[in-house]
N, C-alpha and C positions, 0 to 999 in steps of 0.2 A: 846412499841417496834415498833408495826406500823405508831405510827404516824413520828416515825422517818425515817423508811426506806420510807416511799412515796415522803415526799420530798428533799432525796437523790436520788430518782430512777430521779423524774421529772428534778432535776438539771443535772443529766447525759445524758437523752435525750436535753434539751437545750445545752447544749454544744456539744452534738452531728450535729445538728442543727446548732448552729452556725460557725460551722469549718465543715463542707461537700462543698466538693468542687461546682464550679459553674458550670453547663449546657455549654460544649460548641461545638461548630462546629465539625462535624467528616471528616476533611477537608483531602483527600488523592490526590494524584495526580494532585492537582489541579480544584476537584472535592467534592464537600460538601454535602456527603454519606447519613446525618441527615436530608435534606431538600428532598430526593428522592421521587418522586411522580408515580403514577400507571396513565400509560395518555393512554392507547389501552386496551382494553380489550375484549374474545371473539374471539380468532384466534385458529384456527386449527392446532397445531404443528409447528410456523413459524419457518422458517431455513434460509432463506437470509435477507439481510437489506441494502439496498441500496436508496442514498437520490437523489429526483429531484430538478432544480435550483430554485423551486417555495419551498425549505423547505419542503414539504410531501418526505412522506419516501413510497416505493416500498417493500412489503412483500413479500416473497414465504414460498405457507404452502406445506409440505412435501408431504402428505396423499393427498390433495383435488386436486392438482397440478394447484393452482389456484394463483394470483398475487394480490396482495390487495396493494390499497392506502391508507396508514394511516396517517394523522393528529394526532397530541395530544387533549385527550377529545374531540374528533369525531367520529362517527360510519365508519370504515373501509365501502370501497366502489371498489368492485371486477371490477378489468380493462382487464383482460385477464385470459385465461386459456389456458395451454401449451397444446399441440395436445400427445397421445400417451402415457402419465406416467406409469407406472406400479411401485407403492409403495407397498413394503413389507419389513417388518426390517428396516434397516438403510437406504433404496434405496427412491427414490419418487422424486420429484421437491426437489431441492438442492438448490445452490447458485443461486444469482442475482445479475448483477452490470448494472451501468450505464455510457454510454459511456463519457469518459472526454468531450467530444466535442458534448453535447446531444443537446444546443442549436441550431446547426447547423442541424447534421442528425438525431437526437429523437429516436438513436436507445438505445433498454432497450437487457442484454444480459441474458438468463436463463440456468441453467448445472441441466440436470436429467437423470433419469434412464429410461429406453423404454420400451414398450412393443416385442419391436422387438430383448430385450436383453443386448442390450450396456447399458453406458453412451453417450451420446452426448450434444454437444452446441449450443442451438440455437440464433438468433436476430430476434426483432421483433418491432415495431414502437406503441405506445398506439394508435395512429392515426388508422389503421387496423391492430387490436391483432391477428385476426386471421390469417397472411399472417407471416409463423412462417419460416426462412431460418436456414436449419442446414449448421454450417460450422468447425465442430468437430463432429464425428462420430466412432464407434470400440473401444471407452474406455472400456476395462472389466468392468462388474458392478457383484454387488453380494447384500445379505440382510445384511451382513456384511461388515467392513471395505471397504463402498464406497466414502469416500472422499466428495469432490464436493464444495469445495469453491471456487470464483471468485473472481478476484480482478485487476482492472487496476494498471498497476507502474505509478510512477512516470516519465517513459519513456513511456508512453504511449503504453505499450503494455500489451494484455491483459493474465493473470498467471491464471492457473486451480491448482489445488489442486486433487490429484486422490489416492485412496487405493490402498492395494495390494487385492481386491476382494477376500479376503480368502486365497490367493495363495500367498504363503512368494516367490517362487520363481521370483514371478513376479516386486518384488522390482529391482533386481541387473540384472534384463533382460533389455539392450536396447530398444530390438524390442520391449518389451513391454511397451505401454502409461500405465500402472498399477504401482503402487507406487511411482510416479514421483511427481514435479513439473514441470509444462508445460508453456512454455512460448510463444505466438502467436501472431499476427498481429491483428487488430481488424475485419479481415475479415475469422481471421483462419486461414492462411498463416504463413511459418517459417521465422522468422525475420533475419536478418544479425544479428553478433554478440552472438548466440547461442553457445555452448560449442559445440556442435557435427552438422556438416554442414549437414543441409537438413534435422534435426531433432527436433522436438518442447519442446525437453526433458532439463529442465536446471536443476536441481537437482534430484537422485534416492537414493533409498536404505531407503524408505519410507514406513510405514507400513498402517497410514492411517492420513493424515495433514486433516484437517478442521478450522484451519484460518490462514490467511495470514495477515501483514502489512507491511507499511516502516515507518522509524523515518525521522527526518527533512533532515538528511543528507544522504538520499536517502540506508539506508542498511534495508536489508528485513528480517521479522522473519515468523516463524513458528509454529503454536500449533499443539501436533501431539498423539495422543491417542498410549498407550503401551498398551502391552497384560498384562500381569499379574503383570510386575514390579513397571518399570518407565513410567511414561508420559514427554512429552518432550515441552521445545520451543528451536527453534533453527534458529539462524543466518543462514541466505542463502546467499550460494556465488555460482557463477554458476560452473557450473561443477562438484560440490562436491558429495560424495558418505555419507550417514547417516550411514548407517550401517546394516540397517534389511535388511535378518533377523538374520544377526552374533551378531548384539547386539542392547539389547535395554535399552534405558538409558546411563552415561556414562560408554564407555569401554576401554581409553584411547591407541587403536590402532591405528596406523599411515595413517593406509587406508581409514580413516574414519573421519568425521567432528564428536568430541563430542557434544551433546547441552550443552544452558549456564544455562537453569536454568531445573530441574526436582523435579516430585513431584510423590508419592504413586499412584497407581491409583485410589485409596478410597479419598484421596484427592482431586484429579481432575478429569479425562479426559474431556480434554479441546477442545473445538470447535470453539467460535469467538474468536477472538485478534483485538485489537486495540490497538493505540500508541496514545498519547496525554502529555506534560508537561515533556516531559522524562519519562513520567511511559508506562509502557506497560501496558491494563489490560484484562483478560483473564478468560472468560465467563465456568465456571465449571457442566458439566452435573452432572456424579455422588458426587462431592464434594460438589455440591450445593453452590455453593460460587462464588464471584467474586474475584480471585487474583489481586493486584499489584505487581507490579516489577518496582520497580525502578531503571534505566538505565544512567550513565555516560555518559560525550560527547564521551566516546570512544565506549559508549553501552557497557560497562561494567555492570552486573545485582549487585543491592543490594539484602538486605532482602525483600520477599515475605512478603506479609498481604494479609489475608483475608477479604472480607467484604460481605456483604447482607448473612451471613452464614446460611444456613436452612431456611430463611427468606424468598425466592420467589420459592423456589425448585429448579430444574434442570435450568440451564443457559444453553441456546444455543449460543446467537448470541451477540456480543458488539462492540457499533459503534461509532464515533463522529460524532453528526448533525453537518448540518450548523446550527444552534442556538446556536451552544457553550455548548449544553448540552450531556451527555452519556447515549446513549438508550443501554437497554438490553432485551432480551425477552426472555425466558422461554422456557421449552421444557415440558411440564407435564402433555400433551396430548399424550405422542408420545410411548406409553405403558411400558414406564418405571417407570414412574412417579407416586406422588397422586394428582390429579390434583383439584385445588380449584375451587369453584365457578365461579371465572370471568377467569379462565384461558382458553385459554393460555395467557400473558398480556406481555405490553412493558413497560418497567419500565424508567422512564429517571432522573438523575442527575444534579442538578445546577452548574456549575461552581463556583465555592469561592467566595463569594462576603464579609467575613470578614474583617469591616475595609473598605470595599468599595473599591474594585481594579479600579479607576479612570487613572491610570498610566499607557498612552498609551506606545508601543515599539517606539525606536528608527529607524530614517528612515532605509532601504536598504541602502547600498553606492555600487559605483563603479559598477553599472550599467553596461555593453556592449553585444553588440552581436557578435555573431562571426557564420560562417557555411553557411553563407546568400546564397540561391539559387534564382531562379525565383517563387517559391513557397512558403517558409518556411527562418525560422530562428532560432540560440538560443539565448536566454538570458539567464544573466548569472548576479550574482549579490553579495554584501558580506551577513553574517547572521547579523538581526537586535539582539537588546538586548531586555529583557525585564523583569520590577520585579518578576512576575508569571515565564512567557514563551511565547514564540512564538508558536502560533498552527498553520498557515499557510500565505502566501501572494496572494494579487490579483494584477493580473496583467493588466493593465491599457494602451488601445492604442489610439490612435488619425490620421485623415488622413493627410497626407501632412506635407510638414516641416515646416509648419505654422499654426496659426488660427484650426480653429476644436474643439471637443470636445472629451477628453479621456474617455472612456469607459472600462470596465471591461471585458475581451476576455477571461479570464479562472483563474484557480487558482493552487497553487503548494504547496505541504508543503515540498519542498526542496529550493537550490537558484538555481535553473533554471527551463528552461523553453522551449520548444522545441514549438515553433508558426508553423503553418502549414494553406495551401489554403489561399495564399496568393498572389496578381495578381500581374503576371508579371512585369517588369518595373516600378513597385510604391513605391512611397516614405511613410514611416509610422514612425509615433513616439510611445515611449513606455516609459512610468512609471512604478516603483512596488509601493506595500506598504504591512507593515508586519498588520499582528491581531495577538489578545491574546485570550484567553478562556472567560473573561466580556465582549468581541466585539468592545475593544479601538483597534482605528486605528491610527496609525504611520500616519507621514509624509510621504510624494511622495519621491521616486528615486531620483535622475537626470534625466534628459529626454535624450534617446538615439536615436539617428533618422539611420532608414535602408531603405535601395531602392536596390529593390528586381533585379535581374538580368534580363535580355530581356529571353522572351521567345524562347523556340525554340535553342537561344544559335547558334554562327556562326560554324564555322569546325573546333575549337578545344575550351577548355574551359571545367573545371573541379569546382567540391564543395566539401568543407568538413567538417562535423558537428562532434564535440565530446562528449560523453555520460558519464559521471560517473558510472561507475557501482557498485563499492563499495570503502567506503573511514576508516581508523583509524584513530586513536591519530593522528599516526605520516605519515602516505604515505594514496595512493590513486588507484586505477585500473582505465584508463580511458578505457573503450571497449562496444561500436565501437567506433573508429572513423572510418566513413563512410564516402569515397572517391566517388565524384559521377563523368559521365560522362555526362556535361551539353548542350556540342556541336553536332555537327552532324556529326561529321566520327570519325572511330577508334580511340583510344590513342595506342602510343607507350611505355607511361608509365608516371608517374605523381608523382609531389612532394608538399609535406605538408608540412609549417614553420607554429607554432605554437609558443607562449609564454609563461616560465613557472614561476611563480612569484619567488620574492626576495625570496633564502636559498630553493628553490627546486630544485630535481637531478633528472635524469631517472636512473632508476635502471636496467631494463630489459625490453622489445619488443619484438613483434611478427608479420609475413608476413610484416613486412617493417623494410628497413635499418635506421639507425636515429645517426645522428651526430649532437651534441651542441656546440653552441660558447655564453659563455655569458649565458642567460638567454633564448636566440633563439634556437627550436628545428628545423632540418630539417628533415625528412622522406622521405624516396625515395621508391619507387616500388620496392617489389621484383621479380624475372624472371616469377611466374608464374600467378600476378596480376596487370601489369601492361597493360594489354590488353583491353582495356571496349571498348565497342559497345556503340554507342548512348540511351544514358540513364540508361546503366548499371552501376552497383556500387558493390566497395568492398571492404573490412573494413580490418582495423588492431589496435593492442591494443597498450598501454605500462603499465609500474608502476611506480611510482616515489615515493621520500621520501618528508619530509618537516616538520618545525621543530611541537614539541609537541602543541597542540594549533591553531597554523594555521588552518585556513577552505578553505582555497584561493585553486581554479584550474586552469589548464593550458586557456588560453585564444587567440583569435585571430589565427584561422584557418585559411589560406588561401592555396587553390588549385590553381597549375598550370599545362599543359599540351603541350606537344612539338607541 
């Protein structure tokens, strides 16, 4: 009898053996989950991540209130420490970002908790750390639900992320910076184009957000920790009210913006978000996991997957390098946690290279500028294709309408581009070009050549630049557009023509009148902004339709003034 069952058993295992599937790539978002590597380790609770134009990446650790330079497989090497922290609980050094335009001014930005009580913002140069400028101050801070994530837009302005510090009332209070999302100038200053004039407040009714992003086509999310039910992320549009503390999670009332995707809070509560490939993906403290979400051109959400599940413990923070690869770090210092040996660590992701993604994107097309002042410009351009995706473009300038060498002035993961400190009366050429997640580079733009306006501007003479603010499927918000006064004596009032591509409508407008003929918008002053003072400026919005698919916006701004 035994000798027959053995070699039945071993013939069962060989064909077990020979029909098990094969090993492959755990390739998610664009991201090859199975190849993830431990490149930092040895950090003190890090909570921000923010990258310099040299590739190192800028840490801040909560507890220590200290700023670390991390390379992958390099011993972090401390470049500053914030003046003042006071960490206890969830409070301490917070977020960190870096200015879009670091090449230039080398300013690094930090949001923490004080000893003197608040939150506040400061800027500070690696150059001299210690010369530290606050220019956000009075944020309620608590050990609880204190917020504190940073993040430049795409418009170059810089968003805070703030809790309700314990206090639910403080969400659906104006006057209160607690529960918000906060939208500023990179000096701290309230920008034009804000939902409430003279107030830095773009979204409330927030109980405590901890990461911010935007996708390519410039619409902003949010991950945002619930009390006891739902955890949330949620599309930001300005103005909107969330809901806490009337609800949390969705409560399908009209007062309120539902989020698009929620989860248990044993499942998540979620702290960094990043966008890459169309997926969102979002760094889970108590779930211990890193979610995806997969996201439509409309940012429509799919199904959610888990990944790194109980595998690196608590996740704080997730980022795209420039490398093309997805760091995450850890939280399992930060007295929640069980903290391993080399923690707290940065864990980073390869992009897909299955098959070899050698298949650069398609150029940019249709190039232009439009908004040109003596200063500044935009561009403005169509989305490239690509077999993966497109993860962002660099934008490429040259002097003169000749001759020269184009060089790389900044980059955008949307299609525009808002150029700034730019000298008067000069003529300048501009390229894009698109990347993917393997670091294949498309082809050049068309060359679009601008010559910036005389300085100083004669006695009359206006600009006017238009902003995306959020776009669908099918229509788009453009707001601002920011009407400037470029001349030297009063205006009596000023008119915007603008162009809205083939099968777009306006739908609706605000502070400015707007009549179309054709595909031409004009806009006229209304009675109580048509006034500017030399160098004042002041905005008005609209919305328009356009058909499913379309990504085309309005183009060719030109100001005049009587």
């Amino acid at each position: 009898m035994r000798a027959r069952v053995i070699p039945a058993l071993i013939l069962a295992l060989l064909a077990l053996v020979v029909t098990a599937p094969e090993a492959r790539a755990q390739v998610v978002g664009g991201f090859d989950f199975s190849r993830a590597q431990v490149s930092v380790t040895g950090l003190q609770v890090p909570w921000g991540l923010a990258f310099l134009p040299d590739g190192s990446a800028l840490v801040s650790e909560r507890n220590t209130g200290r700023i670390l330079r991390v390379r992958p497989d390099q011993t972090p090497t401390a470049v500053a420490t914030i003046s003042g922290v006071s960490a206890s609980g969830e409070s301490g050094l917070l977020g960190i970002a870096v200015s879009p335009t670091y090449a230039q001014d080398g300013w690094v930005y930090a949001y923490f908790t004080s000893t003197a009580g608040d939150n506040r913002l400061v800027r500070l140069q690696l150059t001299a750390p210690q010369t530290q400028t606050v220019i956000l101050s009075g944020v309620p801070s608590a050990t609880i639900h204190d917020g504190g994530r940073i993040a430049f837009g795409p418009d170059g302005m810089l968003y805070v992320a703030t809790g309700d510090a314990g206090t639910t009332a403080n969400a659906q209070n104006l006057n209160s910076l607690a529960g918000k999302i906060l939208r500023m100038t990179p000096t701290g200053g309230v920008p034009s184009g804000n939902p409430i004039a003279g107030s830095r407040v773009w979204t409330y009714g927030h109980r405590n957000v901890q990461g911010l992003t935007w996708d390519s086509q410039g619409r902003m999310y949010a991950a945002e920790l619930g009390q006891n039910t739902r955890d949330e992320i949620n599309q930001i549009v300005a103005g909107s009210n969330y809901g806490w503390p009337t609800c949390e999670g969705t409560c399908n009332n009209p007062s309120f913006r539902d989020p698009i995707v929620t989860w248990t809070t044993a499942e998540a509560s979620p702290s960094g978000l990043a966008w890459a490939n169309n997926t969102l993906f979002v760094a889970a403290l108590r779930g211990q996991r890193l979610w995806t979400v997969p996201l439509s051109g409309a940012g429509t959400p799919g199904t959610p997957l888990a990944e790194f599940q109980s595998t690196y413990g608590r996740l704080r923070t997730v980022a795209v390098g420039p490398d093309g690869w997805l760091w995450v770090a850890t939280s399992n210092r930060d007295g929640r946690g069980t903290p391993a040996a080399q923690d707290d660590r940065i864990v980073r992701v390869p992009p897909a290279t299955t098959g070899g993604d050698t298949t650069a994107p398609t150029a940019p097309a249709g190039l232009a500028a439009s908004g040109t002042t003596s200063t500044g410009t935009t561009l403005a351009w169509t989305a490239s294709t690509d077999n993966v995706g497109v993860t962002g473009y660099d934008v490429l300038r040259a002097p003169g309408a000749s001759g020269g060498t184009f060089t790389q002035v900044g980059t955008s993961a949307t299609t525009s581009y808002a150029e700034t400190g730019l000298t008067a009366n000069t003529t300048y050429r501009y390229q894009v070009r698109a990347r993917d997640a393997a670091g294949n580079l498309s082809p050049v733009s068309n060359t679009v050549t601008v010559t910036t306006a005389p300085g100083g501007g004669g006695p009359g003479g206006c600009s006017a630049t238009g902003t995306v603010q959020t776009q669908w499927s099918n229509g788009y918000v453009i707001q601002p557009v920011t009407v400037t006064n470029t001349g030297t004596s009063t205006t009596s009032g000023w008119t915007v023509t603008f162009t809205l591509p083939s099968g777009h409508a306006v739908t609706g407008s605000w502070n400015a009148t707007l009549t179309v003929s054709g595909q031409t918008v004009t806009a006229r002053s209304a009675g109580h902004n048509g006034a500017l003072g030399p160098g004042q400026s002041t905005t008005f919005g609209f919305q328009a339709s356009r058909p499913n698919g379309n990504t085309q916006t309005p183009s060719g701004y030109q100001c005049t003034s009587p």
